[in-house]
C-alpha positions as CSV (number, residue, x, y, z in Angstrom):
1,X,-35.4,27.0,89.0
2,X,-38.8,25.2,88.3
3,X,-41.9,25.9,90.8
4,X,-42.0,24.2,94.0
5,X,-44.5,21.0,93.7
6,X,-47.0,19.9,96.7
7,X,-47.2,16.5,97.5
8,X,-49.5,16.7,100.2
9,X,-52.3,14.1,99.4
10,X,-53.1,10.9,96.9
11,X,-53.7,13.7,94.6
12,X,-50.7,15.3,94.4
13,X,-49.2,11.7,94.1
14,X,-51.4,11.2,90.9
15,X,-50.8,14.5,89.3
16,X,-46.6,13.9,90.1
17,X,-47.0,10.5,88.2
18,X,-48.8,11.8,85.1
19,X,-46.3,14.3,84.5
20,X,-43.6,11.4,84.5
21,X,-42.2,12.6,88.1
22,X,-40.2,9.5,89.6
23,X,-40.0,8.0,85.6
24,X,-37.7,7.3,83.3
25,X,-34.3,6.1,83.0
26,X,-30.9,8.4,81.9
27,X,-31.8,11.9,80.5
28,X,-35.3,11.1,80.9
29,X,-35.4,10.6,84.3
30,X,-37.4,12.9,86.6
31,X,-36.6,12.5,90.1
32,X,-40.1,12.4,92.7
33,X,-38.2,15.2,94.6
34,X,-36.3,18.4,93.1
35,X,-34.1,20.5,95.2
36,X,-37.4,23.2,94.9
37,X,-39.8,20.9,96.7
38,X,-37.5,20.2,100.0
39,X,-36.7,22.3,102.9
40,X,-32.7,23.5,102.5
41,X,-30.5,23.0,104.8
42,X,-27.9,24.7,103.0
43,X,-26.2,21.5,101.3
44,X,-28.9,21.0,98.4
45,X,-28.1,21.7,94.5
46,X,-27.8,20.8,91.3
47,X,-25.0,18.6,89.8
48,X,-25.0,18.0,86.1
49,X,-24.1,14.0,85.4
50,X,-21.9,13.3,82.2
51,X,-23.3,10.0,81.9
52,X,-27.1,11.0,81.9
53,X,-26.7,14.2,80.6
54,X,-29.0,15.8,82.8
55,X,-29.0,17.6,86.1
56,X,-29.2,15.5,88.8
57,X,-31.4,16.9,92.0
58,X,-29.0,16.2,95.7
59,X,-30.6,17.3,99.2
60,X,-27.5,17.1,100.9
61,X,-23.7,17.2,101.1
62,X,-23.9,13.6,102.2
63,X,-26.0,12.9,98.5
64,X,-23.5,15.0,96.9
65,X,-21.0,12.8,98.2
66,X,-22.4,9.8,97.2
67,X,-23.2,10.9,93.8
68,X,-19.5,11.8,93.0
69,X,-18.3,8.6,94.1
70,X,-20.9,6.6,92.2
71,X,-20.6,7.9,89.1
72,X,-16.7,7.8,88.8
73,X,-17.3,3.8,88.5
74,X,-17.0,2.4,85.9
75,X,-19.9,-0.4,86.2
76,X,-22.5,2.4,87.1
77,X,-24.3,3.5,83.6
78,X,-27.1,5.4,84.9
79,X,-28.0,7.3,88.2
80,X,-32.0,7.9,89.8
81,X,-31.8,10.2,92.6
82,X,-34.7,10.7,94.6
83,X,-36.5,7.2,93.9
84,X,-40.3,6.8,94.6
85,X,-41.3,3.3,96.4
86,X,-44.5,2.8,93.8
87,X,-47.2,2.0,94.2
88,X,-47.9,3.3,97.6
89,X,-49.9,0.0,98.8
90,X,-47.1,-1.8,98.6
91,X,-44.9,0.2,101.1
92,X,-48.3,0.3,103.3
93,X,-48.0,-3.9,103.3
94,X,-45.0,-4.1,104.0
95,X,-45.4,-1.8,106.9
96,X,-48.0,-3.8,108.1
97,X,-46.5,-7.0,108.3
98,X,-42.9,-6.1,109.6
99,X,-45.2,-4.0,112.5
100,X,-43.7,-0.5,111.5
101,X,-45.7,2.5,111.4
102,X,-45.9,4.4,107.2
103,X,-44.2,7.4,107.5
104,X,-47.0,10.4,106.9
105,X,-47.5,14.1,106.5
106,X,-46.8,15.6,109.8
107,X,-49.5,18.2,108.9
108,X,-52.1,16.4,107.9
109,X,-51.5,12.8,108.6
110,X,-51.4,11.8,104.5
111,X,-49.3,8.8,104.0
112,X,-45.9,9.8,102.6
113,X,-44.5,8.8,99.6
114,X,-40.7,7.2,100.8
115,X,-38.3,7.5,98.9
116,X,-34.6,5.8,97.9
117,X,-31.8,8.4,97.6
118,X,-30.4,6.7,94.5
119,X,-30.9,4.2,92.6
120,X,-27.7,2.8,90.9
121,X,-27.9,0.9,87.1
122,X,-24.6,-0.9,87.0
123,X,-23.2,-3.3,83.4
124,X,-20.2,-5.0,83.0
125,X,-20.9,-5.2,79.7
126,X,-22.5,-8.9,79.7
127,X,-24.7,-8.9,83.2
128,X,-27.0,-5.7,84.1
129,X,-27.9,-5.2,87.8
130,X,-29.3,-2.9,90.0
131,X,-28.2,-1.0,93.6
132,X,-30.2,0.9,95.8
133,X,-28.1,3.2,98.6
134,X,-29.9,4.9,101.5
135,X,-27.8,7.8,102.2
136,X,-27.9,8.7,106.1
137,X,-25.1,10.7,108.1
138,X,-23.6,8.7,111.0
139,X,-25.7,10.0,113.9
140,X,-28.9,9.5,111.8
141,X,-28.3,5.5,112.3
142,X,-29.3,5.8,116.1
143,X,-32.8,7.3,115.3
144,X,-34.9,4.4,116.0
145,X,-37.7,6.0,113.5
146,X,-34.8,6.5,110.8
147,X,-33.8,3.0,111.4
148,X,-37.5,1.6,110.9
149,X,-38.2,4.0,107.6
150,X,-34.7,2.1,106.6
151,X,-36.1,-1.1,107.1
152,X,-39.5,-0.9,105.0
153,X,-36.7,0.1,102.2
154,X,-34.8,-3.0,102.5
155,X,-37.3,-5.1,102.6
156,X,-39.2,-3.5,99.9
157,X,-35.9,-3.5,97.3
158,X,-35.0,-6.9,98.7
159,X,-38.8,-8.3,97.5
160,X,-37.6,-7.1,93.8
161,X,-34.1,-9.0,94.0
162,X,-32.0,-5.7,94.4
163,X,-29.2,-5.2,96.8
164,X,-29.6,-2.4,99.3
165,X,-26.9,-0.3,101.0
166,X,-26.5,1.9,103.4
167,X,-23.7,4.9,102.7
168,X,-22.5,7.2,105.1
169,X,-19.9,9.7,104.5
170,X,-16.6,9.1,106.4
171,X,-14.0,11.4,106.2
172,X,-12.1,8.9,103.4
173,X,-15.1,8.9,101.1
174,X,-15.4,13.0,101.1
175,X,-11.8,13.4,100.7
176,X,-12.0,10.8,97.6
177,X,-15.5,12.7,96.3
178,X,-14.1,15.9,96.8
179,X,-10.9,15.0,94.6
180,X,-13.5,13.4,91.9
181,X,-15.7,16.8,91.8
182,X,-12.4,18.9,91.1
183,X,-11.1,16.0,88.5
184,X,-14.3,16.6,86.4
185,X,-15.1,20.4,86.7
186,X,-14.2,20.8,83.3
187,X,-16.2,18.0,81.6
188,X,-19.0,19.2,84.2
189,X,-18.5,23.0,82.6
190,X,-18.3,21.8,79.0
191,X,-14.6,23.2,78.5
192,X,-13.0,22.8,75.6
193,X,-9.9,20.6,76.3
194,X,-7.3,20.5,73.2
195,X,-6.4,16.6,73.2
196,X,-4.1,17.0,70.0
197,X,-0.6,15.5,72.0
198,X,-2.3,13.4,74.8
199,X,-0.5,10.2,73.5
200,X,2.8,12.3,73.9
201,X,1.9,13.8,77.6
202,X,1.2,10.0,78.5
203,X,4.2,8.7,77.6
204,X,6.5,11.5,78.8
205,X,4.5,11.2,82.6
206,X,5.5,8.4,84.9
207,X,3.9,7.2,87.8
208,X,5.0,9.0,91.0
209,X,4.4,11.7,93.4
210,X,4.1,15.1,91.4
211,X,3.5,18.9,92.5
212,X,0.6,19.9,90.3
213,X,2.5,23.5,89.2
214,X,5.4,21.3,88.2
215,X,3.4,19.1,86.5
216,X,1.5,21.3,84.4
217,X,4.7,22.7,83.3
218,X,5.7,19.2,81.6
219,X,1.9,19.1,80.3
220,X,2.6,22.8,78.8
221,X,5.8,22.0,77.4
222,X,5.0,19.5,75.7
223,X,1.4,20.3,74.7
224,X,2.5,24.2,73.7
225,X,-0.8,24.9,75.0
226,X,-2.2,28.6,76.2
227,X,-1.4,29.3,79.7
228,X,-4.3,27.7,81.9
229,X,-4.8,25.1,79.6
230,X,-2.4,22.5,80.9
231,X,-4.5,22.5,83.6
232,X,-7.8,21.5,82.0
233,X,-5.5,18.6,80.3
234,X,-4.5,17.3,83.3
235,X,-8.3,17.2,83.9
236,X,-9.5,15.5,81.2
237,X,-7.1,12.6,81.7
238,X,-7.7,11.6,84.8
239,X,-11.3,12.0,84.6
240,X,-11.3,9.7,81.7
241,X,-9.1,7.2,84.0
242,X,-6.1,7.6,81.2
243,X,-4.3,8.9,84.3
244,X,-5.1,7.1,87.9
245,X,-3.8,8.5,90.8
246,X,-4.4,7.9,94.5
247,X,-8.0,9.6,95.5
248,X,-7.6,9.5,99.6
249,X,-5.5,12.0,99.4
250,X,-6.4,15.5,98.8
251,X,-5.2,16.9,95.8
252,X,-6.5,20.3,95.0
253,X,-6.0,22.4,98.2
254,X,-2.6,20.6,99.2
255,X,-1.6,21.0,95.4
256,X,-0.1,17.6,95.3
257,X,-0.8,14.6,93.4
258,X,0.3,10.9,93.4
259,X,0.2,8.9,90.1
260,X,-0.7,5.5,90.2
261,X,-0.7,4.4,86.7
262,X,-0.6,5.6,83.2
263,X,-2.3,4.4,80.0
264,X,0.4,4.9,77.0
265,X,-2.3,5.7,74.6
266,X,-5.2,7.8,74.2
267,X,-6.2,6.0,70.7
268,X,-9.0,4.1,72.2
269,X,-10.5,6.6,74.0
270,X,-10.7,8.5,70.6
271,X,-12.2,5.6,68.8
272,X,-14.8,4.6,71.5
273,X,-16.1,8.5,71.4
């Protein structure tokens, strides 16, 4: 883990920008806060993203939450945790004139750097555009301070054009996120996943309600793969959405999983990798 940064003063601000902190887009990207420079509360880590290729920085189980869910769409093409609202002066005028108090340094009174949880990228292939979510848990939205450090973000990502939302984690959305964090373990892992008779599994499976064991069998069978492989096949698929199945329900822990749909071929996922 990298050594814990102080941002403290304009200084710290200056240093943090030179060395690209808060910068960047995809792999590039270095988010203004790492999971080393925060107070833990226990839910903070590291999750590595398969479409940046990088680690991305979380503070919370809420973040981790959120992240999951975000990059399992198919419009998002980049994630920026931890976003800086640059430069400062701005954030201080907009402060001013909605009548809202900067956030500061408790210690010594510095004005704060705020920060978006993420920032979203998002393509349908002809139109780029851009999200940025606030991630607060439900009892957080009664805070009158939290709500005003909420507002200086809206109105500062509405001034640029960019939609701004505000997640919190119901109990659907961490059932769905904790179903997509299992689904992609073993992309996350770099596992090797034999995909030699994918076409076959995908035609043999039909959409329906399956128990996992049972299923794995049919993968086995007809995959002849090594015992704990079927598994990791099973995986693969429905992280790369050849397989869809229903998300609000767990999957894992009750070892159950309903199939939605199935894509008869894996050719085009070959060719577009």
């Amino acid at each position: 883990m990298g050594r814990y940064r102080k941002l403290e003063c304009l200084g710290d601000y200056s240093r943090a920008l030179r060395n690209k902190y808060g910068l960047g887009v995809g792999a590039n990207y270095k988010p203004w806060l790492r999971v080393q420079d925060v107070r833990s509360h226990g839910h903070s880590g590291k999750i590595f993203g398969l479409k940046t290729g990088r680690e991305h920085h979380v503070l919370s189980e809420n973040e981790s939450s959120l992240f999951y869910l975000a990059e399992f769409r198919d419009d998002v093409v980049d994630i920026r945790e931890q976003f800086p609202l640059l430069p400062l002066d701005l954030s201080v005028r907009i402060s001013k004139i909605i009548g809202i108090e900067h956030p500061k340094l408790h210690r010594n009174k510095e004005l704060w750097v705020v920060t978006t949880d993420f920032l979203l990228t998002c393509s349908n292939g002809d139109d780029t555009w851009y999200e940025a979510i606030s991630v607060k848990p439900e009892s957080g939205l009664q805070d009158k301070r939290a709500a005003q450090k909420l507002e200086i973000e809206r109105v500062w990502w509405e001034l640029l054009g960019v939609s701004f939302k505000i997640f919190t984690n119901t109990q659907d959305a961490q059932i769905t996120s904790r179903n997509i964090q299992w689904i992609t373990s073993t992309e996350r892992r770099n596992e090797r996943v034999v995909t030699d008779h994918i076409d076959a599994i995908l035609s043999s499976i039909k959409p329906g309600t399956y128990l996992i064991p049972e299923l794995c069998h049919e993968i086995s069978r007809i995959a002849k793969s090594p015992q704990g492989q079927e598994l990791n096949i099973l995986k693969y698929m429905l992280a790369h959405k050849l397989i869809k199945a229903d998300l609000s329900q767990t999957i894992s822990s009750s070892g159950v999983i309903s199939i939605v749909s199935v894509c008869r071929t894996h050719k085009a996922l070959r060719n577009a990798g």
